[in-house]
PDB file of N, CA, C and O in Angstrom:
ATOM      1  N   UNK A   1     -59.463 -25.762 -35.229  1.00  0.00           N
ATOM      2  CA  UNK A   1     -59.716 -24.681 -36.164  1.00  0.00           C
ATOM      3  C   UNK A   1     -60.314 -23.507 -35.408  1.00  0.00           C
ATOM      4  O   UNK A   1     -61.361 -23.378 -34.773  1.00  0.00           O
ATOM      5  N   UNK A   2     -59.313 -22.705 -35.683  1.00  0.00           N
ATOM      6  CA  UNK A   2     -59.893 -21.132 -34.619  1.00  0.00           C
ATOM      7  C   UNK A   2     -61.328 -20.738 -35.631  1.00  0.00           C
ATOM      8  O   UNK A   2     -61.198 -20.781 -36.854  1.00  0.00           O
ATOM      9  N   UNK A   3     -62.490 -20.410 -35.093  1.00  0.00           N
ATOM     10  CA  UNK A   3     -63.669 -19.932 -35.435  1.00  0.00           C
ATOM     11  C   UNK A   3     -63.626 -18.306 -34.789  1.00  0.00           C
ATOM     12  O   UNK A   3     -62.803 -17.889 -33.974  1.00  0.00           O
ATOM     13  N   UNK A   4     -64.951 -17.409 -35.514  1.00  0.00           N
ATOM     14  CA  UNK A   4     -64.981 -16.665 -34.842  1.00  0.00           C
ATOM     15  C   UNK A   4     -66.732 -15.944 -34.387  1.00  0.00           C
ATOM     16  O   UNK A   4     -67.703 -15.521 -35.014  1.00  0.00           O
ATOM     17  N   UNK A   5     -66.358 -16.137 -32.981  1.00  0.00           N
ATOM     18  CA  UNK A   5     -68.140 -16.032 -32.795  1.00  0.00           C
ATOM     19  C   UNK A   5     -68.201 -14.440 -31.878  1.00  0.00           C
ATOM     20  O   UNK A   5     -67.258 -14.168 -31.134  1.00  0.00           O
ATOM     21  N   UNK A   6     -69.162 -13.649 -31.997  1.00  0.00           N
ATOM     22  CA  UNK A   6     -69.184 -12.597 -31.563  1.00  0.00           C
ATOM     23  C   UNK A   6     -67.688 -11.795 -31.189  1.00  0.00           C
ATOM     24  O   UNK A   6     -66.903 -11.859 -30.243  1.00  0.00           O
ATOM     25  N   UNK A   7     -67.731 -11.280 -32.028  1.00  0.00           N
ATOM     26  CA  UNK A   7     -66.397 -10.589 -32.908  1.00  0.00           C
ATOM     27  C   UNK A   7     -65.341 -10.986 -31.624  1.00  0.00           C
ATOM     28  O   UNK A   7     -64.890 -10.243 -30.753  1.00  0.00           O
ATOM     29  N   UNK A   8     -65.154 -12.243 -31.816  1.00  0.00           N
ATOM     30  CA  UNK A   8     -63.476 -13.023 -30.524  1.00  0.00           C
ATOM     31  C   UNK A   8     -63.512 -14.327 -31.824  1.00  0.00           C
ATOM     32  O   UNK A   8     -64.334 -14.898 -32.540  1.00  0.00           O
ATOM     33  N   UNK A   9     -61.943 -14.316 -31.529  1.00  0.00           N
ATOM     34  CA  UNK A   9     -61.426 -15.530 -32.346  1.00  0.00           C
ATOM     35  C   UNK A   9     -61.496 -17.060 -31.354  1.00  0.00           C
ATOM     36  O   UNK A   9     -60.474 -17.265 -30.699  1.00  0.00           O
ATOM     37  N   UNK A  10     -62.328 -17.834 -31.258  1.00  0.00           N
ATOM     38  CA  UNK A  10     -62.635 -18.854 -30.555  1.00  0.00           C
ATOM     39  C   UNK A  10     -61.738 -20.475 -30.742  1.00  0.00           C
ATOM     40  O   UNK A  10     -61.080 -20.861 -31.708  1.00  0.00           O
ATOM     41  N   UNK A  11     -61.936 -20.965 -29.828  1.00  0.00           N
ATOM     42  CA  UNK A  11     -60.867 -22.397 -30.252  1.00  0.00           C
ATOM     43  C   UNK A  11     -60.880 -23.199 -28.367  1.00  0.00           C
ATOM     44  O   UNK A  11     -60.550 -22.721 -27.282  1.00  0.00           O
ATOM     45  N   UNK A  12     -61.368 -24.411 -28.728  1.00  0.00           N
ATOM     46  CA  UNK A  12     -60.852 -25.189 -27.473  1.00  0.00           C
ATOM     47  C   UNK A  12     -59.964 -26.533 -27.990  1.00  0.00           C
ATOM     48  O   UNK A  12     -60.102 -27.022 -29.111  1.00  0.00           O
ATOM     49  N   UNK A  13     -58.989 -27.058 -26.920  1.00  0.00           N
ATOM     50  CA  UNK A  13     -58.160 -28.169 -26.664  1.00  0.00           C
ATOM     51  C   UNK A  13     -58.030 -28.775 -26.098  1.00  0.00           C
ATOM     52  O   UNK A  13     -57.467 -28.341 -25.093  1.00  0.00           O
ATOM     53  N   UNK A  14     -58.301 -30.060 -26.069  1.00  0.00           N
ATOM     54  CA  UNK A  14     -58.716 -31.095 -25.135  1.00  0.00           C
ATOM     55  C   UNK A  14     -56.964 -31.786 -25.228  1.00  0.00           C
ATOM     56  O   UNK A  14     -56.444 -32.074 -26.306  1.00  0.00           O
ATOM     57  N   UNK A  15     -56.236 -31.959 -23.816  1.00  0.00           N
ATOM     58  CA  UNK A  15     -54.942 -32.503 -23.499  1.00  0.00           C
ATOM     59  C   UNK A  15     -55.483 -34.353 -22.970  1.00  0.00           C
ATOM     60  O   UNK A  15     -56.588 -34.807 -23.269  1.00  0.00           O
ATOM     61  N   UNK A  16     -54.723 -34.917 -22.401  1.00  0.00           N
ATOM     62  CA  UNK A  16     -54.419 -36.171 -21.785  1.00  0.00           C
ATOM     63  C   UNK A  16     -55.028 -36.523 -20.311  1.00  0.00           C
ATOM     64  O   UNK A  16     -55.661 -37.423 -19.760  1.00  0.00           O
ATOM     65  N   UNK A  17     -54.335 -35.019 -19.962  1.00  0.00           N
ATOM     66  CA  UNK A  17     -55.339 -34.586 -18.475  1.00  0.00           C
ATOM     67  C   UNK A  17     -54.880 -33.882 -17.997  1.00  0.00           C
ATOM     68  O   UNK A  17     -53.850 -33.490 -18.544  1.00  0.00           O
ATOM     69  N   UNK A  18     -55.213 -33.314 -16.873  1.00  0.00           N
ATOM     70  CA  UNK A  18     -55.382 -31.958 -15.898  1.00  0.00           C
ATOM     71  C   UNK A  18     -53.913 -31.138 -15.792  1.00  0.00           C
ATOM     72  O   UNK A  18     -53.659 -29.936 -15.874  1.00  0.00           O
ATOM     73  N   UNK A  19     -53.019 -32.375 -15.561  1.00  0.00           N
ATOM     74  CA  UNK A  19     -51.732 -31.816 -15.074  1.00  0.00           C
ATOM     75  C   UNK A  19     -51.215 -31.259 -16.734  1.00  0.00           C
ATOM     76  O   UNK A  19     -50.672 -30.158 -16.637  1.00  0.00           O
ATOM     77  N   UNK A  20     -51.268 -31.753 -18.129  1.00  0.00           N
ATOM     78  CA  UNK A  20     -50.988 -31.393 -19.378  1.00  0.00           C
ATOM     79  C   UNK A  20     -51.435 -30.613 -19.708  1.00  0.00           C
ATOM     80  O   UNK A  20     -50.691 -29.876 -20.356  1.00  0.00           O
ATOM     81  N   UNK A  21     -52.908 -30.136 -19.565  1.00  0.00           N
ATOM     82  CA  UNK A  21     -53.689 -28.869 -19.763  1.00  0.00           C
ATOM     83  C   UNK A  21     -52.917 -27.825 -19.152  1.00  0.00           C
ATOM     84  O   UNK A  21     -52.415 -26.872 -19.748  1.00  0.00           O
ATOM     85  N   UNK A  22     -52.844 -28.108 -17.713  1.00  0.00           N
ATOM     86  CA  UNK A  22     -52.529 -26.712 -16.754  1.00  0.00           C
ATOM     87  C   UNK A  22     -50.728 -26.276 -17.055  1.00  0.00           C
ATOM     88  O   UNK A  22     -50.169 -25.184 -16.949  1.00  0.00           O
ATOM     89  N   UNK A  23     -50.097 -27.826 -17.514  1.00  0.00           N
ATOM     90  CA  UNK A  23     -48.640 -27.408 -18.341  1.00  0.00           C
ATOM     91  C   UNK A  23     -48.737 -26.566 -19.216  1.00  0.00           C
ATOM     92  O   UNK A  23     -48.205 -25.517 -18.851  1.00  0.00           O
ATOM     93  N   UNK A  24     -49.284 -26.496 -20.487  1.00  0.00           N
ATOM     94  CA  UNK A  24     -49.649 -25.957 -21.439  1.00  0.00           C
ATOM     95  C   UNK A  24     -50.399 -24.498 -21.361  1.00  0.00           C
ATOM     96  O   UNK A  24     -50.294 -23.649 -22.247  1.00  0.00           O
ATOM     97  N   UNK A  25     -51.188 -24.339 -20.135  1.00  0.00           N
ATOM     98  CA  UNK A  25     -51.384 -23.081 -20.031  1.00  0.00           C
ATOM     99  C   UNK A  25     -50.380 -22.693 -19.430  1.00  0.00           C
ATOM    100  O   UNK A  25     -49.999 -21.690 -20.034  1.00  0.00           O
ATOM    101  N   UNK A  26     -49.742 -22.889 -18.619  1.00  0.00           N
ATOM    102  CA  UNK A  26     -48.695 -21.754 -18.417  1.00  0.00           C
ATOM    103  C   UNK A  26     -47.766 -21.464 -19.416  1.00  0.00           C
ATOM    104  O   UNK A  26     -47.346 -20.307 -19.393  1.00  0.00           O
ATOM    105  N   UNK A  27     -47.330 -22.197 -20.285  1.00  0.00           N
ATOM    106  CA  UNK A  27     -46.539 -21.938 -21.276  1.00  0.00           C
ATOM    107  C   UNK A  27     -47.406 -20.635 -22.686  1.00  0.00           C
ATOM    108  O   UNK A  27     -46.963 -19.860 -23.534  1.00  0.00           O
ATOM    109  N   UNK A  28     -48.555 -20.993 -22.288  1.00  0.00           N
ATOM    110  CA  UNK A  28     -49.427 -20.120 -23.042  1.00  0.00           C
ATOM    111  C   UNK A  28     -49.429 -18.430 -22.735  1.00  0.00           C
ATOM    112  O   UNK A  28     -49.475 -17.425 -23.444  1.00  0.00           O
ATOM    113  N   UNK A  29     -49.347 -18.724 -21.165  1.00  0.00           N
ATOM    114  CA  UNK A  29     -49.411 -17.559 -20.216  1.00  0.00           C
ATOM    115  C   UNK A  29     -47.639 -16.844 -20.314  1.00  0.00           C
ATOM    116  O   UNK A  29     -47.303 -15.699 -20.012  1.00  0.00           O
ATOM    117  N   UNK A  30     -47.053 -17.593 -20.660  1.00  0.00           N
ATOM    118  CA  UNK A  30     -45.218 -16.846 -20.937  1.00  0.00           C
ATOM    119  C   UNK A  30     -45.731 -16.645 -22.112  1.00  0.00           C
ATOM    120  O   UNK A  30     -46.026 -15.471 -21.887  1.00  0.00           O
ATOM    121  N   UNK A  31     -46.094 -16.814 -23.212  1.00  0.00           N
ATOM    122  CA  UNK A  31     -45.850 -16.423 -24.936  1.00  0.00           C
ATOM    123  C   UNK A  31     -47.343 -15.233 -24.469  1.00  0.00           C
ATOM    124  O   UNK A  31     -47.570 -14.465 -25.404  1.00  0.00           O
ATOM    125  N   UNK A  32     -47.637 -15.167 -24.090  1.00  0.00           N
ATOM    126  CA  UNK A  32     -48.871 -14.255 -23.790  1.00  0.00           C
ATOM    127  C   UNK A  32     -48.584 -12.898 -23.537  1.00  0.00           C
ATOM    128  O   UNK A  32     -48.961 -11.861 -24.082  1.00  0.00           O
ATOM    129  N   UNK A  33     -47.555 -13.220 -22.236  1.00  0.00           N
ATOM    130  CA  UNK A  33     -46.930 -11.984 -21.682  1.00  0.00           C
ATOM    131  C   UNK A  33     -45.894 -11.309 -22.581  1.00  0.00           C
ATOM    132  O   UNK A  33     -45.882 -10.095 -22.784  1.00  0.00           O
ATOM    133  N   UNK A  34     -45.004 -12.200 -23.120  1.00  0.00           N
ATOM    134  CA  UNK A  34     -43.973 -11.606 -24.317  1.00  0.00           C
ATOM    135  C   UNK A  34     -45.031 -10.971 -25.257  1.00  0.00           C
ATOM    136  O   UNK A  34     -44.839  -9.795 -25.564  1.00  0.00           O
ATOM    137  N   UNK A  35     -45.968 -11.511 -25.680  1.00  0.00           N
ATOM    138  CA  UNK A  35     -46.600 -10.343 -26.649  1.00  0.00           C
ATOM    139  C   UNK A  35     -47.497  -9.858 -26.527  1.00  0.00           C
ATOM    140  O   UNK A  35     -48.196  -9.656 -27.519  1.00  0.00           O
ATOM    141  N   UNK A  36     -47.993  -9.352 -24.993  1.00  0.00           N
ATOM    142  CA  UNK A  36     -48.355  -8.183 -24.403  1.00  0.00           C
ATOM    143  C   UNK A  36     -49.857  -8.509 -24.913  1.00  0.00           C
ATOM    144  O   UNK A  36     -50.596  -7.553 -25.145  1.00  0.00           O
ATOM    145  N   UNK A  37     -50.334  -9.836 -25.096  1.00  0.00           N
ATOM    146  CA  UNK A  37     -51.638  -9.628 -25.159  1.00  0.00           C
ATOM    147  C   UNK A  37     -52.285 -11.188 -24.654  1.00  0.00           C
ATOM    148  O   UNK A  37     -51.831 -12.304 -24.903  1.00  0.00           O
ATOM    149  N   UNK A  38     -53.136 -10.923 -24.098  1.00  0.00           N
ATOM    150  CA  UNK A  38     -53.518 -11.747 -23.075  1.00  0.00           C
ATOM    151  C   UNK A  38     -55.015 -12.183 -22.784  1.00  0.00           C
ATOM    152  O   UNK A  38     -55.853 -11.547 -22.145  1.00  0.00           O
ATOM    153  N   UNK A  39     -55.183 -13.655 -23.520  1.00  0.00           N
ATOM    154  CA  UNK A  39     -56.576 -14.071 -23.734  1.00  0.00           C
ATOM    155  C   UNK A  39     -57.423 -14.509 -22.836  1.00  0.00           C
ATOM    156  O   UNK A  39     -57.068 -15.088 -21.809  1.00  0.00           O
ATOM    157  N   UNK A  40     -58.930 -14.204 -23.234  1.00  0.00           N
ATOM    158  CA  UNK A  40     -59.927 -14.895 -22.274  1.00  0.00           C
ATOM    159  C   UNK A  40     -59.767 -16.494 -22.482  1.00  0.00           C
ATOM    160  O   UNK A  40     -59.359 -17.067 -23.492  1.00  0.00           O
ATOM    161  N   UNK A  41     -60.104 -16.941 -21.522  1.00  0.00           N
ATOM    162  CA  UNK A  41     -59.442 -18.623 -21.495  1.00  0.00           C
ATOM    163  C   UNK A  41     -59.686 -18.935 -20.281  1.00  0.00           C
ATOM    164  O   UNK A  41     -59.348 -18.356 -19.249  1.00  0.00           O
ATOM    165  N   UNK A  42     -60.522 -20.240 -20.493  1.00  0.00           N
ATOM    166  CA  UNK A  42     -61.027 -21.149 -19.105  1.00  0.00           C
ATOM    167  C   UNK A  42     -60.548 -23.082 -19.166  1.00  0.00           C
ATOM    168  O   UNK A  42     -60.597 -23.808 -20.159  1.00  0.00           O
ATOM    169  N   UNK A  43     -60.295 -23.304 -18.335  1.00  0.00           N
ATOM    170  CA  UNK A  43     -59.682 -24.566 -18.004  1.00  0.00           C
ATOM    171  C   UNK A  43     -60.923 -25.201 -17.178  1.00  0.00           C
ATOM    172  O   UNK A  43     -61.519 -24.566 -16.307  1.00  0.00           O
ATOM    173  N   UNK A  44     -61.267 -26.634 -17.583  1.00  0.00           N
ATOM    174  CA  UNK A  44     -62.132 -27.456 -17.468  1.00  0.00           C
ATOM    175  C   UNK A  44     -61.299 -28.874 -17.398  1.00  0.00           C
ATOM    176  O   UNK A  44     -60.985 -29.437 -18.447  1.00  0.00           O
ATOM    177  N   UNK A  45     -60.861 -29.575 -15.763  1.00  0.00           N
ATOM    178  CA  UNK A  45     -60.300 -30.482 -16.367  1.00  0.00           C
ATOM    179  C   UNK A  45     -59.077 -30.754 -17.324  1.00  0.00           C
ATOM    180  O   UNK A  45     -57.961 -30.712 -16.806  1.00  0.00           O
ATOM    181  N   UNK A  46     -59.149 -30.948 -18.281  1.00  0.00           N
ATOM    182  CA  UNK A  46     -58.086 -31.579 -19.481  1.00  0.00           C
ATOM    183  C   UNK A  46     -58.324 -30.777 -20.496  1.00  0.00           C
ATOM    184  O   UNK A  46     -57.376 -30.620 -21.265  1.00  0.00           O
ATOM    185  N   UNK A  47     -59.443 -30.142 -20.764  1.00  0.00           N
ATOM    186  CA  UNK A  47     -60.157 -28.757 -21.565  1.00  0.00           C
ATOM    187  C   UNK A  47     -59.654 -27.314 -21.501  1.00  0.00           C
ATOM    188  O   UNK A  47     -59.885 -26.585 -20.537  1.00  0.00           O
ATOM    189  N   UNK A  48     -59.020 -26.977 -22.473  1.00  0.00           N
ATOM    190  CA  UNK A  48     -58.988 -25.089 -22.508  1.00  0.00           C
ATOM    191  C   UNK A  48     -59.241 -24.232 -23.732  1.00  0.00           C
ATOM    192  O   UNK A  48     -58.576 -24.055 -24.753  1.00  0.00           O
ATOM    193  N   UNK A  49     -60.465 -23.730 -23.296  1.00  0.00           N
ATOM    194  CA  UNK A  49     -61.447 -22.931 -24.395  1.00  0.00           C
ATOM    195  C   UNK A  49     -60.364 -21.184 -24.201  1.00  0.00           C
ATOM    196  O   UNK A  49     -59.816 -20.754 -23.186  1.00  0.00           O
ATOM    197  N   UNK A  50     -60.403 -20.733 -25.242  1.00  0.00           N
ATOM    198  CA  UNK A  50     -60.176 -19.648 -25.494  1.00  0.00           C
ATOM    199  C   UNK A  50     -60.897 -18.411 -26.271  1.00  0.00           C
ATOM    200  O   UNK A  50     -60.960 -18.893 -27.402  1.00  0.00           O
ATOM    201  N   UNK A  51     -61.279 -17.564 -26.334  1.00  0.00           N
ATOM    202  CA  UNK A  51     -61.797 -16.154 -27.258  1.00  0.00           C
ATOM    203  C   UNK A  51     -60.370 -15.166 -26.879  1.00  0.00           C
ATOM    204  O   UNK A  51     -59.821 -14.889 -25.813  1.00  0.00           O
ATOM    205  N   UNK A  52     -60.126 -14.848 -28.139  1.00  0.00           N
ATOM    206  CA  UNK A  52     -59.028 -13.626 -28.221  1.00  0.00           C
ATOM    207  C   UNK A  52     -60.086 -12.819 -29.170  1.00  0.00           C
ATOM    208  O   UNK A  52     -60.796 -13.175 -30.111  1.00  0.00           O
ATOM    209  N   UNK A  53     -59.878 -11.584 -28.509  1.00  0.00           N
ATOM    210  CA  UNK A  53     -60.266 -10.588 -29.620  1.00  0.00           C
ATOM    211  C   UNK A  53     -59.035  -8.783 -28.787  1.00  0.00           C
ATOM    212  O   UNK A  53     -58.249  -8.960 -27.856  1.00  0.00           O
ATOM    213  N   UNK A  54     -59.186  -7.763 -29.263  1.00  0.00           N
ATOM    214  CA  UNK A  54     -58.307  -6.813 -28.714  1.00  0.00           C
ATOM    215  C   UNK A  54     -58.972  -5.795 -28.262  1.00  0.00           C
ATOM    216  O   UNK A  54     -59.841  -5.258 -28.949  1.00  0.00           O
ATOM    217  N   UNK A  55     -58.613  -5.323 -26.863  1.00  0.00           N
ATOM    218  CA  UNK A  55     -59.575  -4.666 -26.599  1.00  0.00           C
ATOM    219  C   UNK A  55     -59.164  -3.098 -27.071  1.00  0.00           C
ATOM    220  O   UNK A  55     -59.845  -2.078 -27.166  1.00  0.00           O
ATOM    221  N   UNK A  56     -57.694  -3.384 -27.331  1.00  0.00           N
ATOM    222  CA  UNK A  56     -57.694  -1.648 -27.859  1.00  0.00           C
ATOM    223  C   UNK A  56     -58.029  -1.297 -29.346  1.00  0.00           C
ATOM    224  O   UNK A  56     -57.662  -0.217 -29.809  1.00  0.00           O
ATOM    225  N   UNK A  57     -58.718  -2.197 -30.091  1.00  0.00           N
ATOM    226  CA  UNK A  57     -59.115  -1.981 -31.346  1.00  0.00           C
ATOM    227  C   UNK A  57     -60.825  -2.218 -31.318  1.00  0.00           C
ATOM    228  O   UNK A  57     -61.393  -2.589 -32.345  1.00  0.00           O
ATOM    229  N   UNK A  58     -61.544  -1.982 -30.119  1.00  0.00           N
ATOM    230  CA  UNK A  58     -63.011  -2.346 -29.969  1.00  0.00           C
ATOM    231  C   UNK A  58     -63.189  -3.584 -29.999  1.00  0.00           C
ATOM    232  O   UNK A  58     -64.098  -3.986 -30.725  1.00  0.00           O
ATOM    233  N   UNK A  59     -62.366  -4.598 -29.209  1.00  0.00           N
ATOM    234  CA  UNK A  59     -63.159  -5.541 -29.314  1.00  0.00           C
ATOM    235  C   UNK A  59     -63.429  -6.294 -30.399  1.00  0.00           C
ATOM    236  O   UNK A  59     -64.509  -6.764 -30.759  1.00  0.00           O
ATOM    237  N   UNK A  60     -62.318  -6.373 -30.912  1.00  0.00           N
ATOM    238  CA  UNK A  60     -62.432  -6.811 -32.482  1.00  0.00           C
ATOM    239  C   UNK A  60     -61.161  -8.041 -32.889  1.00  0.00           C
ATOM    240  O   UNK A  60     -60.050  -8.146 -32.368  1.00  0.00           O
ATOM    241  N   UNK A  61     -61.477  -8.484 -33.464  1.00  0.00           N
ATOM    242  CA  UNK A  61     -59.915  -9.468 -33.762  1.00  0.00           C
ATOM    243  C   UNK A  61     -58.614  -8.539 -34.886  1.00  0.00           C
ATOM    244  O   UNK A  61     -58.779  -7.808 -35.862  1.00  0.00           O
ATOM    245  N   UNK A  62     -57.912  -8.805 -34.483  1.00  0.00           N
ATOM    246  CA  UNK A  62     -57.190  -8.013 -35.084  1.00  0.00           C
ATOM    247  C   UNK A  62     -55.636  -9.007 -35.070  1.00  0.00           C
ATOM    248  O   UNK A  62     -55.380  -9.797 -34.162  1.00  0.00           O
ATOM    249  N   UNK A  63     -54.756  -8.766 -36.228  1.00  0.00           N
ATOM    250  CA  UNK A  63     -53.871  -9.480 -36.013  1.00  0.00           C
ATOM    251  C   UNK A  63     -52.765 -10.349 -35.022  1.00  0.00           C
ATOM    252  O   UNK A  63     -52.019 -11.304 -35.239  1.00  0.00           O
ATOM    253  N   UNK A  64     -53.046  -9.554 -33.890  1.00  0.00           N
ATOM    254  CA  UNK A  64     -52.551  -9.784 -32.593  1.00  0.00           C
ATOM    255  C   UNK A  64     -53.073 -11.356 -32.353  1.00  0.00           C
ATOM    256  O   UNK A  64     -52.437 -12.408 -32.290  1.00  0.00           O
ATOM    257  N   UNK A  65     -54.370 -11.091 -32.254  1.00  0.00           N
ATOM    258  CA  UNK A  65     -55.099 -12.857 -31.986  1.00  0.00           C
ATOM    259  C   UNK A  65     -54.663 -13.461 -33.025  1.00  0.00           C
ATOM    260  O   UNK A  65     -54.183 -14.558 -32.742  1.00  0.00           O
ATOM    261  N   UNK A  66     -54.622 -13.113 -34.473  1.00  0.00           N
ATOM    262  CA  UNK A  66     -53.973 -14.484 -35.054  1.00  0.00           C
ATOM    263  C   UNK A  66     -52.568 -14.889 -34.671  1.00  0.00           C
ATOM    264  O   UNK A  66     -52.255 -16.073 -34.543  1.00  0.00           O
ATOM    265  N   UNK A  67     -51.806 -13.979 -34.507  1.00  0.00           N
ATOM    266  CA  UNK A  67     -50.471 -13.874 -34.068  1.00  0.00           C
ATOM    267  C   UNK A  67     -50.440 -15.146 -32.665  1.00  0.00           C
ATOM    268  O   UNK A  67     -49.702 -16.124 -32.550  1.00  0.00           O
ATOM    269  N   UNK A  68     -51.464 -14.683 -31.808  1.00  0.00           N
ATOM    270  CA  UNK A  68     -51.290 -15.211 -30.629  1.00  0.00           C
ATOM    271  C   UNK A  68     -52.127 -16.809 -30.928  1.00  0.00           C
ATOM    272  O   UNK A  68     -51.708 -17.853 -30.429  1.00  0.00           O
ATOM    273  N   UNK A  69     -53.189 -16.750 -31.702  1.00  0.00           N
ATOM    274  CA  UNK A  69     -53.591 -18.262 -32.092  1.00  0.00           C
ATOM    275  C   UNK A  69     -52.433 -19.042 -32.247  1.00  0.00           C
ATOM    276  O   UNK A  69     -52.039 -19.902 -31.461  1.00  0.00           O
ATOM    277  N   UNK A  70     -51.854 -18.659 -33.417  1.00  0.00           N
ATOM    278  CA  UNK A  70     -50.767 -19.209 -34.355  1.00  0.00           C
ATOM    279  C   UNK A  70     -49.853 -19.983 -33.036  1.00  0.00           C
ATOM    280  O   UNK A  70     -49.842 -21.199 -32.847  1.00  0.00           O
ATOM    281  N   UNK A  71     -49.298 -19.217 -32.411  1.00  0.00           N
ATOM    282  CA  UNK A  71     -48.477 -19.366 -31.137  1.00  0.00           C
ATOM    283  C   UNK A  71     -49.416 -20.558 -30.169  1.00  0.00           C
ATOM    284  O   UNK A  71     -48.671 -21.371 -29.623  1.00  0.00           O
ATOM    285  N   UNK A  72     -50.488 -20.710 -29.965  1.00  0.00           N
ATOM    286  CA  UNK A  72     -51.387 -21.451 -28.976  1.00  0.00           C
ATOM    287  C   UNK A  72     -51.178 -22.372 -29.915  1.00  0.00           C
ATOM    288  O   UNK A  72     -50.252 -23.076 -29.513  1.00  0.00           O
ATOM    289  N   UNK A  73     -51.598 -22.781 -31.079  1.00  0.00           N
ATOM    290  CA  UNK A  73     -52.080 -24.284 -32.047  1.00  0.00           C
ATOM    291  C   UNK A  73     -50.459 -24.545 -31.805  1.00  0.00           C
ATOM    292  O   UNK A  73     -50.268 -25.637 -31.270  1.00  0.00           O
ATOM    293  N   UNK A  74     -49.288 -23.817 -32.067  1.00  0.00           N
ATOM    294  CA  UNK A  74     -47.776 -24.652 -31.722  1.00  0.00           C
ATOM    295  C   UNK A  74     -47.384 -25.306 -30.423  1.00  0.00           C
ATOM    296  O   UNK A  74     -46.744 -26.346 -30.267  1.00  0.00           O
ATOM    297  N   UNK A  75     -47.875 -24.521 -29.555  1.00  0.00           N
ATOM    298  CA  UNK A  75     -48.018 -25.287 -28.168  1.00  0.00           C
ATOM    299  C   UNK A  75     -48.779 -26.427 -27.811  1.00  0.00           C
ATOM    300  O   UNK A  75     -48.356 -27.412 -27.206  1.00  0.00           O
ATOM    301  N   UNK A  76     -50.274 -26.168 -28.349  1.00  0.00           N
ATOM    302  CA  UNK A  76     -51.002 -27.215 -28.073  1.00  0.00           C
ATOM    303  C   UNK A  76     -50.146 -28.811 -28.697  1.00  0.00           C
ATOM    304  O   UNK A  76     -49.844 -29.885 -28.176  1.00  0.00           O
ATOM    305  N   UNK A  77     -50.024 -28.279 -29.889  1.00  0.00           N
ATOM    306  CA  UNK A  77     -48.918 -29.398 -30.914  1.00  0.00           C
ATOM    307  C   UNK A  77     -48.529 -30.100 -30.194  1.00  0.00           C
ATOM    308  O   UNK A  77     -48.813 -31.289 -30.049  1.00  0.00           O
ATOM    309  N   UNK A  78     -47.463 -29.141 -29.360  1.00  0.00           N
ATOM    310  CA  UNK A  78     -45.982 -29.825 -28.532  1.00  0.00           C
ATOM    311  C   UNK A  78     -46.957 -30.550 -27.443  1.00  0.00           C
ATOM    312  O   UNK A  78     -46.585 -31.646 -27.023  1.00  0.00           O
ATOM    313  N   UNK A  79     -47.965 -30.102 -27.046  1.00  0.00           N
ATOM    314  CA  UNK A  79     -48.476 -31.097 -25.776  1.00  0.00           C
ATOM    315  C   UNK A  79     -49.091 -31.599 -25.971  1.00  0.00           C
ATOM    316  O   UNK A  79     -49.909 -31.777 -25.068  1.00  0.00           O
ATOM    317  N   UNK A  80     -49.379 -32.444 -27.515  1.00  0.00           N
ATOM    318  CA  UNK A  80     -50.545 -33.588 -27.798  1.00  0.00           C
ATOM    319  C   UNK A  80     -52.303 -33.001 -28.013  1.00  0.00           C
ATOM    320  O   UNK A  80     -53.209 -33.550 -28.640  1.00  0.00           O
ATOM    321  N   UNK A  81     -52.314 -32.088 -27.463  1.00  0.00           N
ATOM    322  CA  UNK A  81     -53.732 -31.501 -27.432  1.00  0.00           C
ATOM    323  C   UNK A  81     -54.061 -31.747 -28.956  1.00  0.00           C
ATOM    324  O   UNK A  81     -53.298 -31.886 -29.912  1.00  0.00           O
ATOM    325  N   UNK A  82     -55.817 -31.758 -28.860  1.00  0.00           N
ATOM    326  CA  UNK A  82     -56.530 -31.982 -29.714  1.00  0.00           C
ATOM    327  C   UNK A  82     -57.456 -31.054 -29.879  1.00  0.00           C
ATOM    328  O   UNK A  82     -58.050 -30.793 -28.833  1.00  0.00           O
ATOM    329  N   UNK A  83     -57.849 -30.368 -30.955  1.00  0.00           N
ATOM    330  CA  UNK A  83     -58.936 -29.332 -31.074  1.00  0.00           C
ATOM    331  C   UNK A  83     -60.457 -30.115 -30.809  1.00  0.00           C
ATOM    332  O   UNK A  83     -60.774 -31.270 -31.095  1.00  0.00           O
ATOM    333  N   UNK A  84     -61.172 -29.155 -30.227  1.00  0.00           N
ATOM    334  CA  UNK A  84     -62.611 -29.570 -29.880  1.00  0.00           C
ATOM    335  C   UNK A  84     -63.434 -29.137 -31.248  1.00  0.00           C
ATOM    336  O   UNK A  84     -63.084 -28.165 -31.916  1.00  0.00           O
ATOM    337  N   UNK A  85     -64.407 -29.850 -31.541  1.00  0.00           N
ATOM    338  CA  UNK A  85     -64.952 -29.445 -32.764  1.00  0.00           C
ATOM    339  C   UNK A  85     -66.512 -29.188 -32.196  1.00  0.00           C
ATOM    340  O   UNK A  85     -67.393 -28.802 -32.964  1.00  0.00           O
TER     341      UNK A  85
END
């Protein structure tokens, strides 16, 4: 469940392990580039935390991040990932 903490839309996913995580981000990193917007996001292991927010609207969430959530929770899907609570 994407949350939102200091105006960024937040969300981590815990995969199987290292090599499924780092699959999954790159596939994150192609749907990223097609829609020209491109999230903060750190990899831990089998772990990938994200904050989207836009920086050409101040730093604010704006439909783009749901757009681009929406797109991350379908991927994560396809690679088994599990939301961190």
């Amino acid at each position: 469940m994407w949350t939102e903490q200091d105006n960024a839309f937040c969300n981590t996913f815990r995969f199987k392990d290292f090599k499924v995580a780092f699959s999954f981000m790159s596939d994150v990193a192609e749907e990223a580039e097609f829609q020209n917007h491109h999230p903060w996001w750190s990899n831990e292991y089998n772990t990938v935390s994200f904050r989207l927010r836009t920086h050409d609207a101040g730093n604010t969430i704006t439909d783009k991040d749901r757009k681009l959530a929406a797109a991350v929770d379908t991927l994560a899907a396809e690679y088994g990932g599990e939301e961190v609570i």
